[in-house]
mmCIF file as gemmi writes it, N, C-alpha and C atoms, coordinates in Angstrom:
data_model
loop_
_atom_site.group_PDB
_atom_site.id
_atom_site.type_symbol
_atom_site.label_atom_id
_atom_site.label_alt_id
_atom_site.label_comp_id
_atom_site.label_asym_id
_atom_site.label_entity_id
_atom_site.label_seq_id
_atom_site.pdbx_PDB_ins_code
_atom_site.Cartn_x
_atom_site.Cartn_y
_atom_site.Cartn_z
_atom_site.occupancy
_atom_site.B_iso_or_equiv
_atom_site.pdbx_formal_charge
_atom_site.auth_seq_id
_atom_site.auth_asym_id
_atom_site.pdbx_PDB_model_num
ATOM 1 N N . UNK Axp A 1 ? 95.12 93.372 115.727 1 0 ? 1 A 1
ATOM 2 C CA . UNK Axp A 1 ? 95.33 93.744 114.354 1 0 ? 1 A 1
ATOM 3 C C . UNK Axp A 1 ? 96.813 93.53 114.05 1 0 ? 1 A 1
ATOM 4 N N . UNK Axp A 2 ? 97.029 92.775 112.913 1 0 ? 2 A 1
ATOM 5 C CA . UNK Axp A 2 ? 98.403 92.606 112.591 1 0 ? 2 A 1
ATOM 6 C C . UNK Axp A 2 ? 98.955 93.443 111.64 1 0 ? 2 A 1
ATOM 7 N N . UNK Axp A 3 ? 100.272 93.722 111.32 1 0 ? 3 A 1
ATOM 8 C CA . UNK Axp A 3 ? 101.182 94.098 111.17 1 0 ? 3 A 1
ATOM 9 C C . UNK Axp A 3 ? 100.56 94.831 109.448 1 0 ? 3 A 1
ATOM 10 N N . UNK Axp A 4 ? 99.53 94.216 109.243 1 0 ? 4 A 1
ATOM 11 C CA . UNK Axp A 4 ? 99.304 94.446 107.524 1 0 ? 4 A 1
ATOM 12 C C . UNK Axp A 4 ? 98.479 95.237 106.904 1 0 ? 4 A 1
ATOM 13 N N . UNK Axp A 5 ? 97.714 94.687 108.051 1 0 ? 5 A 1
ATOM 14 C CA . UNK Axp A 5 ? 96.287 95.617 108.408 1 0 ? 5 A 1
ATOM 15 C C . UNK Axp A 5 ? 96.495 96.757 109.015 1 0 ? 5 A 1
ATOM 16 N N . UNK Axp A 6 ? 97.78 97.105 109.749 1 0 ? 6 A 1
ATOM 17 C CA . UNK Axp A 6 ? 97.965 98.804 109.944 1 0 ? 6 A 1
ATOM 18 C C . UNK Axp A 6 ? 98.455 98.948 109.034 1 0 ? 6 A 1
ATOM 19 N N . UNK Axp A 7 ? 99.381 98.509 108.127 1 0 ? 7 A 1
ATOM 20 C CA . UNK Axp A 7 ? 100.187 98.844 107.279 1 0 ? 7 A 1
ATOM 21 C C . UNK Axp A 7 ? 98.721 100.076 105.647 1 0 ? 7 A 1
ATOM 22 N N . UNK Axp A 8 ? 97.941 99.212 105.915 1 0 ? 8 A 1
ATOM 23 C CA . UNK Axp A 8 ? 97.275 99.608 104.668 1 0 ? 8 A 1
ATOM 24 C C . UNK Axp A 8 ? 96.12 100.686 105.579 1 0 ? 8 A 1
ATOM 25 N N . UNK Axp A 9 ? 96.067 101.019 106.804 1 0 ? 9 A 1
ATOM 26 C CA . UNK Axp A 9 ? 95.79 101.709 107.058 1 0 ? 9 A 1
ATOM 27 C C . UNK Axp A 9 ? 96.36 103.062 107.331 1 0 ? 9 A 1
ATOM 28 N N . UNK Axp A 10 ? 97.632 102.842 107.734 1 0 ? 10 A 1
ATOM 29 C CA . UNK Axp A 10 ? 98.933 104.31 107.585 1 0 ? 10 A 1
ATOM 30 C C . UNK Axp A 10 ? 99.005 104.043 106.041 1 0 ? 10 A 1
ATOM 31 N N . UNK Axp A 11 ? 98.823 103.115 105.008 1 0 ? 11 A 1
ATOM 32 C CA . UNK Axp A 11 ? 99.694 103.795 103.719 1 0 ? 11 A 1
ATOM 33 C C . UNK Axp A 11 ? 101.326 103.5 103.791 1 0 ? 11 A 1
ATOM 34 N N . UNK Axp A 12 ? 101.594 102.298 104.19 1 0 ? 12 A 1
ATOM 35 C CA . UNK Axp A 12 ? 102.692 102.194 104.507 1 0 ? 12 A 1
ATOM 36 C C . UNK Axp A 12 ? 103.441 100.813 104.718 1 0 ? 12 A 1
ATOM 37 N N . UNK Axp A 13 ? 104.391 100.377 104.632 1 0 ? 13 A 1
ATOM 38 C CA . UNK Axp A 13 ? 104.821 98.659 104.315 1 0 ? 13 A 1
ATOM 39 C C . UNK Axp A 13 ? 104.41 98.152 105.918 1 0 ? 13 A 1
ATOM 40 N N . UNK Axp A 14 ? 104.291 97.039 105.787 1 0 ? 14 A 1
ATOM 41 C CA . UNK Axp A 14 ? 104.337 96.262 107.109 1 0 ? 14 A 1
ATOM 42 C C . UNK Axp A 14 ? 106.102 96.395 107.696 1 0 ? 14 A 1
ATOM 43 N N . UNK Axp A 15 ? 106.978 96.422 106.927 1 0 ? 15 A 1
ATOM 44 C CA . UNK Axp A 15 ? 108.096 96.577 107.655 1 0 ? 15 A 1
ATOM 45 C C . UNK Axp A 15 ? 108.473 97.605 108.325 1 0 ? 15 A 1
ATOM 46 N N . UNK Axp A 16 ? 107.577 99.051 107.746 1 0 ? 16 A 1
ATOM 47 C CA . UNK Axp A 16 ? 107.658 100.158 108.895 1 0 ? 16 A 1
ATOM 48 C C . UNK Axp A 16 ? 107.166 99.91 109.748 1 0 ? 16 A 1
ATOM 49 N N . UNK Axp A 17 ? 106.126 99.642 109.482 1 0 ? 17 A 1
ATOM 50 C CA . UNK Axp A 17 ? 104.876 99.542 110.763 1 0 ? 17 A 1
ATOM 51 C C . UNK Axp A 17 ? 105.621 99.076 112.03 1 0 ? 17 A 1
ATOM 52 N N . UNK Axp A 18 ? 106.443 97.713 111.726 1 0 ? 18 A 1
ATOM 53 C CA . UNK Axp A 18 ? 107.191 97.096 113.088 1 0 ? 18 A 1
ATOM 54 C C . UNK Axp A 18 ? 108.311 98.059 112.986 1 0 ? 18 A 1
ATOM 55 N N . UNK Axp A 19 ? 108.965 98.738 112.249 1 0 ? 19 A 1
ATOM 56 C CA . UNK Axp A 19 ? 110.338 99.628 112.599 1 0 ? 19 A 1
ATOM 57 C C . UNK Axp A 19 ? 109.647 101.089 113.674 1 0 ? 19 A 1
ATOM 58 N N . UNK Axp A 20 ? 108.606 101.047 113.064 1 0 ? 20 A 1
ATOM 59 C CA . UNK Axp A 20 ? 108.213 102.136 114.487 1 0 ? 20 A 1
ATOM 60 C C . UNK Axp A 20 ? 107.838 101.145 115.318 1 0 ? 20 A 1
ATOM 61 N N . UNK Axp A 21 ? 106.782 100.273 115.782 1 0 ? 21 A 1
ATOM 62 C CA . UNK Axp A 21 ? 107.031 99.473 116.71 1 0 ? 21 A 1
ATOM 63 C C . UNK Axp A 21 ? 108.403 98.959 118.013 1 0 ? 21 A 1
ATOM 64 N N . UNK Axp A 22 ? 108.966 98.849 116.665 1 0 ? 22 A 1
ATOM 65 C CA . UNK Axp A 22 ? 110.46 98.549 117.66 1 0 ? 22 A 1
ATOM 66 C C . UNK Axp A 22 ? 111.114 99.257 118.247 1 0 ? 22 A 1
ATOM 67 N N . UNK Axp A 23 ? 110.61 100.515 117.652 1 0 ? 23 A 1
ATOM 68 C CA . UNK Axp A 23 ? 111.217 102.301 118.307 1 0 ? 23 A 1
ATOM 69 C C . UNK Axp A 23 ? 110.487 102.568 118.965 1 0 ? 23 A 1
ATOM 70 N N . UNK Axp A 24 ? 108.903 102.24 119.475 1 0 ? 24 A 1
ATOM 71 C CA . UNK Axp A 24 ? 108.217 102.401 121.026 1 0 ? 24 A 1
ATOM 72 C C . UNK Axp A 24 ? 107.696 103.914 119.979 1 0 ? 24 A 1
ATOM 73 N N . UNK Axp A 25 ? 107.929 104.077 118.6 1 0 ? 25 A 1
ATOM 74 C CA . UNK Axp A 25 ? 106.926 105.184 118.197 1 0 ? 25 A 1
ATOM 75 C C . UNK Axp A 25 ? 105.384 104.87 118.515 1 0 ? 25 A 1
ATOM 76 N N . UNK Axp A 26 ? 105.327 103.434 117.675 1 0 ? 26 A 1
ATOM 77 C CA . UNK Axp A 26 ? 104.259 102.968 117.096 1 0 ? 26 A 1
ATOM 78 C C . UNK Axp A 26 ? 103.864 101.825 118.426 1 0 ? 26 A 1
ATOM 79 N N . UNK Axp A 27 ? 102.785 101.95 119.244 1 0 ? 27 A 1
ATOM 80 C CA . UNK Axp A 27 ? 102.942 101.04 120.921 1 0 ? 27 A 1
ATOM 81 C C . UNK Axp A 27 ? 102.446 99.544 119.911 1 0 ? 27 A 1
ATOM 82 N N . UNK Axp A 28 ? 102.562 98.784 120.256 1 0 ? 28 A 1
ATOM 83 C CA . UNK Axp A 28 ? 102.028 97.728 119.798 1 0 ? 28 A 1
ATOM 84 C C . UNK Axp A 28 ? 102.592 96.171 120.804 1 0 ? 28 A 1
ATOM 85 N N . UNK Axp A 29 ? 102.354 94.717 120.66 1 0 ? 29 A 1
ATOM 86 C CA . UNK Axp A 29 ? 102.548 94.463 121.36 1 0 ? 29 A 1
ATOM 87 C C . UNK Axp A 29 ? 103.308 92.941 120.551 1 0 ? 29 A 1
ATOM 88 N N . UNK Axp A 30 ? 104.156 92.555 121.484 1 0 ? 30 A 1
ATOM 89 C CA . UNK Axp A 30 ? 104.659 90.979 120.144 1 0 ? 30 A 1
ATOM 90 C C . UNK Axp A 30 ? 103.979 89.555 121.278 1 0 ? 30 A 1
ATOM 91 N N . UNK Axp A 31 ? 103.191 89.147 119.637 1 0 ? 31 A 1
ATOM 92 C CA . UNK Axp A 31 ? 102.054 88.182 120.124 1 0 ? 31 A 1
ATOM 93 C C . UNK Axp A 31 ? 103.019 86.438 119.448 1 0 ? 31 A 1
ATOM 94 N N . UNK Axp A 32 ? 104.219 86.238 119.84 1 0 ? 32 A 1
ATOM 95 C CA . UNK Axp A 32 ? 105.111 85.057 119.586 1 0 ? 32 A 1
ATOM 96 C C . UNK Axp A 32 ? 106.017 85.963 118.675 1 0 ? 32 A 1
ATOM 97 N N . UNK Axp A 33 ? 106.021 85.663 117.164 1 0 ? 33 A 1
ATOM 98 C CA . UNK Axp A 33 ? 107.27 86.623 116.726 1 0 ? 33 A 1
ATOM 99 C C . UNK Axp A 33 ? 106.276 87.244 116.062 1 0 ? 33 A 1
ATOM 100 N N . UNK Axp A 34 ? 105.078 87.784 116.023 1 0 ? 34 A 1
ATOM 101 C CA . UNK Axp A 34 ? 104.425 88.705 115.393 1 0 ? 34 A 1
ATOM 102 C C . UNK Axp A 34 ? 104.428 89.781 116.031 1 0 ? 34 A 1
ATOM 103 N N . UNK Axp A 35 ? 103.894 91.395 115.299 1 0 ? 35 A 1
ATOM 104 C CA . UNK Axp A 35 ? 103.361 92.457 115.977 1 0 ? 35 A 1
ATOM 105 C C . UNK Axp A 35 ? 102.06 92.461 116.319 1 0 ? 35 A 1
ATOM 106 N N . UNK Axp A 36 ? 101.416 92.902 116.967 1 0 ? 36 A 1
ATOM 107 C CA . UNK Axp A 36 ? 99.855 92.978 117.285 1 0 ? 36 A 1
ATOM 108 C C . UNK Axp A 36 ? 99.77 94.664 117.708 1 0 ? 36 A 1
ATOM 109 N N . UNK Axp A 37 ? 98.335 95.284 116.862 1 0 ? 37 A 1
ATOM 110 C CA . UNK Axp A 37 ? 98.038 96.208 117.423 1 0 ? 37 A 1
ATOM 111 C C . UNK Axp A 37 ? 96.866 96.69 117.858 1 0 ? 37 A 1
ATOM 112 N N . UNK Axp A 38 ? 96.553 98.014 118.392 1 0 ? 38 A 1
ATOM 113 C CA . UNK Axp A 38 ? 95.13 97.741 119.066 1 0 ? 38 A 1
ATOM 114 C C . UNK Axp A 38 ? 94.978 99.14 118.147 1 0 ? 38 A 1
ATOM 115 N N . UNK Axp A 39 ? 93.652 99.654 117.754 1 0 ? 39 A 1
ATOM 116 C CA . UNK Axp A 39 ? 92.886 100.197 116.625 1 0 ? 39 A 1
ATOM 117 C C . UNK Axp A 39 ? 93.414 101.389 117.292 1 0 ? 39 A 1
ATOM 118 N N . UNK Axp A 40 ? 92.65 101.584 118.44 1 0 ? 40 A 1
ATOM 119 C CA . UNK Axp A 40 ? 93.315 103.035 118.882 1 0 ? 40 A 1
ATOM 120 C C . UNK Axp A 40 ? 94.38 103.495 118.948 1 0 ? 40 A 1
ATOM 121 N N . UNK Axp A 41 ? 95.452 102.959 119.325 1 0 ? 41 A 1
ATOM 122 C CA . UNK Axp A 41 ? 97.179 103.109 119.366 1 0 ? 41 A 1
ATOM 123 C C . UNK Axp A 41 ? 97.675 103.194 117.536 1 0 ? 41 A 1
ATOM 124 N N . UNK Axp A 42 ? 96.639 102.296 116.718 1 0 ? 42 A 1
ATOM 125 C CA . UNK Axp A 42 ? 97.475 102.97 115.12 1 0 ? 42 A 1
ATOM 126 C C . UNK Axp A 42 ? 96.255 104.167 114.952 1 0 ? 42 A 1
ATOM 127 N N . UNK Axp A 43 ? 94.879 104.538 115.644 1 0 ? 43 A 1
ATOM 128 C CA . UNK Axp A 43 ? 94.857 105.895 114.818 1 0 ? 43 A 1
ATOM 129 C C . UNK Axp A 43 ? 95.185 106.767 115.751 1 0 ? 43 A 1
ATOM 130 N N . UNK Axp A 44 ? 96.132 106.913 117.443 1 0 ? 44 A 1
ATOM 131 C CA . UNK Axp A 44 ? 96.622 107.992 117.529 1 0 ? 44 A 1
ATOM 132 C C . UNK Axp A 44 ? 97.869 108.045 116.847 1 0 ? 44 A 1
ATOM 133 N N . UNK Axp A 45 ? 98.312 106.845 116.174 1 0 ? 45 A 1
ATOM 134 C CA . UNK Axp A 45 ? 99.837 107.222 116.094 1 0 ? 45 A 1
ATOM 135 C C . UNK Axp A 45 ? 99.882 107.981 114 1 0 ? 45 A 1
ATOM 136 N N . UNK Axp A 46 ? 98.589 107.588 113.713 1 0 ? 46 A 1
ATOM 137 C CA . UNK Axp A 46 ? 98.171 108.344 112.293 1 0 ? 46 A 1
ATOM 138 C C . UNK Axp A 46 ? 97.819 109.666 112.373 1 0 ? 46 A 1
ATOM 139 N N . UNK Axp A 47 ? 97.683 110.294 113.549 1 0 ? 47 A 1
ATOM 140 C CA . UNK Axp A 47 ? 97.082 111.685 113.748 1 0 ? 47 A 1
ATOM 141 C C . UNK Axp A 47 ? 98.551 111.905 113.835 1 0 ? 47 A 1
ATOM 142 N N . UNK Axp A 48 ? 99.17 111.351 114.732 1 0 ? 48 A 1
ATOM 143 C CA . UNK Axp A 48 ? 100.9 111.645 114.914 1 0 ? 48 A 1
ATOM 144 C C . UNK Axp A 48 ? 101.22 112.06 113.621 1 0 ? 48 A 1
ATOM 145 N N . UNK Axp A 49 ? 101.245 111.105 112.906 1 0 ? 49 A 1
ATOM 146 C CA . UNK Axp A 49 ? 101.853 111.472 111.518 1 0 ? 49 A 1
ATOM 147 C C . UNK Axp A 49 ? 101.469 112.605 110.985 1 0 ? 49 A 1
ATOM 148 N N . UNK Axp A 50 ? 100.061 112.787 111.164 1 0 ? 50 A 1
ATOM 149 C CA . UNK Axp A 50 ? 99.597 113.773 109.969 1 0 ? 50 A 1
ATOM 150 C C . UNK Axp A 50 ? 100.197 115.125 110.606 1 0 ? 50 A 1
ATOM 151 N N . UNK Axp A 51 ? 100.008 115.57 111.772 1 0 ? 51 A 1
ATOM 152 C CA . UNK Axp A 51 ? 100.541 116.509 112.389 1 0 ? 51 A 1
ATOM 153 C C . UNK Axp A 51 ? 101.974 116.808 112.277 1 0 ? 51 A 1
ATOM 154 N N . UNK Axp A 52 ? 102.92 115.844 111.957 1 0 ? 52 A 1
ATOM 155 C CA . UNK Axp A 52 ? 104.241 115.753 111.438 1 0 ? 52 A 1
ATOM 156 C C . UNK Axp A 52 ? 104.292 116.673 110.016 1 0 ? 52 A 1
ATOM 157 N N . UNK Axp A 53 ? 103.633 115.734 109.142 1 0 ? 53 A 1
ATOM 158 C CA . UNK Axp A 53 ? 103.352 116.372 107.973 1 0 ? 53 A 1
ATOM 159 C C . UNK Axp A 53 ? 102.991 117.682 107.795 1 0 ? 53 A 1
ATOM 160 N N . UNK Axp A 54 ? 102.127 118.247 108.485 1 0 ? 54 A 1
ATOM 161 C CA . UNK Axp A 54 ? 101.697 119.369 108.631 1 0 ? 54 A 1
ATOM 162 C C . UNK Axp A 54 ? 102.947 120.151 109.109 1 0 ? 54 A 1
ATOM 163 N N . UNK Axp A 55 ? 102.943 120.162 109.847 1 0 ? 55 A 1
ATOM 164 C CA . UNK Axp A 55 ? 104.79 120.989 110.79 1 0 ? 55 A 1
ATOM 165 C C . UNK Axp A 55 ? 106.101 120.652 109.971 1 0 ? 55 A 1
ATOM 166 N N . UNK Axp A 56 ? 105.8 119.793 108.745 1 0 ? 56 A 1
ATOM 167 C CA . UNK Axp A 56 ? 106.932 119.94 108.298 1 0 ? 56 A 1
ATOM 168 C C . UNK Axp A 56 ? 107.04 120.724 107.498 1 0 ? 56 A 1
ATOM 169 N N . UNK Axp A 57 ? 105.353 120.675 106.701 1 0 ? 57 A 1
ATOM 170 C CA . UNK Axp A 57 ? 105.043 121.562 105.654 1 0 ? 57 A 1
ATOM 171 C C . UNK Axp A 57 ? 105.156 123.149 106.518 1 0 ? 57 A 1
ATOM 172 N N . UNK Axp A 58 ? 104.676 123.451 107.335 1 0 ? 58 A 1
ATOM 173 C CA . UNK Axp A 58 ? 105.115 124.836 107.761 1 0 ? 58 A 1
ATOM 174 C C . UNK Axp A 58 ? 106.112 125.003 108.722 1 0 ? 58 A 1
ATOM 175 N N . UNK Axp A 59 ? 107.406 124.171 108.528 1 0 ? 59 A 1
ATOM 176 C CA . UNK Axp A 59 ? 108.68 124.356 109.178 1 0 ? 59 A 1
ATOM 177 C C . UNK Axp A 59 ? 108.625 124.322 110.903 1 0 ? 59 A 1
ATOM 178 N N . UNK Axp A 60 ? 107.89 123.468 111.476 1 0 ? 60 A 1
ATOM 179 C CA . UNK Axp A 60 ? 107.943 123.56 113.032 1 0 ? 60 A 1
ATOM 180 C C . UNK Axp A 60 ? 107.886 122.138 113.284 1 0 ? 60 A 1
ATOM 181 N N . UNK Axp A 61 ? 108.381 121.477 114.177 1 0 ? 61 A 1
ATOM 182 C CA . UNK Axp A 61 ? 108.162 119.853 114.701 1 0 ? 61 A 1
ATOM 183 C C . UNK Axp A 61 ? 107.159 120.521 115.738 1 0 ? 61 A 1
ATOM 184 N N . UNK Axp A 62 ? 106.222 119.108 115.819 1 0 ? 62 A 1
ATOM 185 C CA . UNK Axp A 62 ? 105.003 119.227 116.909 1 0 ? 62 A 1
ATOM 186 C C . UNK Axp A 62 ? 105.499 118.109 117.495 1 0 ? 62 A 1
ATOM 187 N N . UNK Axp A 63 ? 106.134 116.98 117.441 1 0 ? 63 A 1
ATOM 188 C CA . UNK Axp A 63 ? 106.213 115.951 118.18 1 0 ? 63 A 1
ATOM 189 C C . UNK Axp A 63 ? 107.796 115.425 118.117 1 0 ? 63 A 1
ATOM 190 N N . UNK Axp A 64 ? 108.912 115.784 118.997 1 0 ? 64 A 1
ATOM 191 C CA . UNK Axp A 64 ? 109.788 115.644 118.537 1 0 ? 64 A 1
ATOM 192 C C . UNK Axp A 64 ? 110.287 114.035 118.481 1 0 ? 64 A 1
ATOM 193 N N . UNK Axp A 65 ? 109.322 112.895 119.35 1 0 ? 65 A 1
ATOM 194 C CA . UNK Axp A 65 ? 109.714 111.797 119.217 1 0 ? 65 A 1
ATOM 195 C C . UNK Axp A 65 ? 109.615 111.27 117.896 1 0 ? 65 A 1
ATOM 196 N N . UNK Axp A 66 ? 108.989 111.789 116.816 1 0 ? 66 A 1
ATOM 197 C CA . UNK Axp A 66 ? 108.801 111.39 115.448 1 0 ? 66 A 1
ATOM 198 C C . UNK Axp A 66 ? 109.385 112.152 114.346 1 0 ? 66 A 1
ATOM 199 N N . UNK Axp A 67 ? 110.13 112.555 114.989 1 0 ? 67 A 1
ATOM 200 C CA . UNK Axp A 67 ? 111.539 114.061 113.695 1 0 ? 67 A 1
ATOM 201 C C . UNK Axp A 67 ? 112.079 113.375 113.825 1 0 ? 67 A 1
ATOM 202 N N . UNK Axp A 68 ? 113.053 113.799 112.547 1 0 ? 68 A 1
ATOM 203 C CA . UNK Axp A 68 ? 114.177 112.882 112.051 1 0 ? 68 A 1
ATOM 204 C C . UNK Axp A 68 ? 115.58 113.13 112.803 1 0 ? 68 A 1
ATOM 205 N N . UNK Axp A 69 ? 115.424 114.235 113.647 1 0 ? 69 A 1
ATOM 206 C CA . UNK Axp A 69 ? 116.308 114.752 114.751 1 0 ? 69 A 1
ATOM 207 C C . UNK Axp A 69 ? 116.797 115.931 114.644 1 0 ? 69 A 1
ATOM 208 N N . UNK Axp A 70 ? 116.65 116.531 113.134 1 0 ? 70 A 1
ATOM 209 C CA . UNK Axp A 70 ? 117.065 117.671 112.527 1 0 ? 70 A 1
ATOM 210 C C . UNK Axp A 70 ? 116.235 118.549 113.091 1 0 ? 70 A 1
ATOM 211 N N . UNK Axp A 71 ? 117.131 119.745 114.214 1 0 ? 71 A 1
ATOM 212 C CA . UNK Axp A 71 ? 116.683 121.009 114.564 1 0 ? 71 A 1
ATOM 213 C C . UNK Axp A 71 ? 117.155 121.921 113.685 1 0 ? 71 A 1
ATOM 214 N N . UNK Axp A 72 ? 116.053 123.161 113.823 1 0 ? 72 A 1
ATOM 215 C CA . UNK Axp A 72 ? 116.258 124.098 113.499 1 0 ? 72 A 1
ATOM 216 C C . UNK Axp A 72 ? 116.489 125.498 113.929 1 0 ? 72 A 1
């Protein structure tokens, strides 16, 4: 799955998609100069998110590899 097709599955540009990629958030794999991903690796990394969202909305990080670094 390329770069576009997660993109519209997170809700989100293809240029994030590879900026977490390139940060080893998002696992994926480079297939020549493309990203490639595998279905399961973008919907654990969408549960990631949502759980973010959630902990941000009630003030706690659940995953600190995906905070913006800001402790509290």
């Amino acid at each position: 799955m390329n770069s576009c097709a997660v993109a519209r599955i997170l809700d989100m540009s293809p240029d994030d998609v590879c900026r977490y990629a390139r940060k080893g958030q998002l696992k994926g794999f480079k297939e020549g100069r493309q990203w490639r991903f595998r279905i399961r690796q973008v919907n654990k990394f969408k549960k990631q998110l949502l759980l973010l969202q959630r902990s941000d909305n009630t003030g706690t990080d659940s995953d600190p590899k995906l905070s913006t670094g800001y402790s509290r």
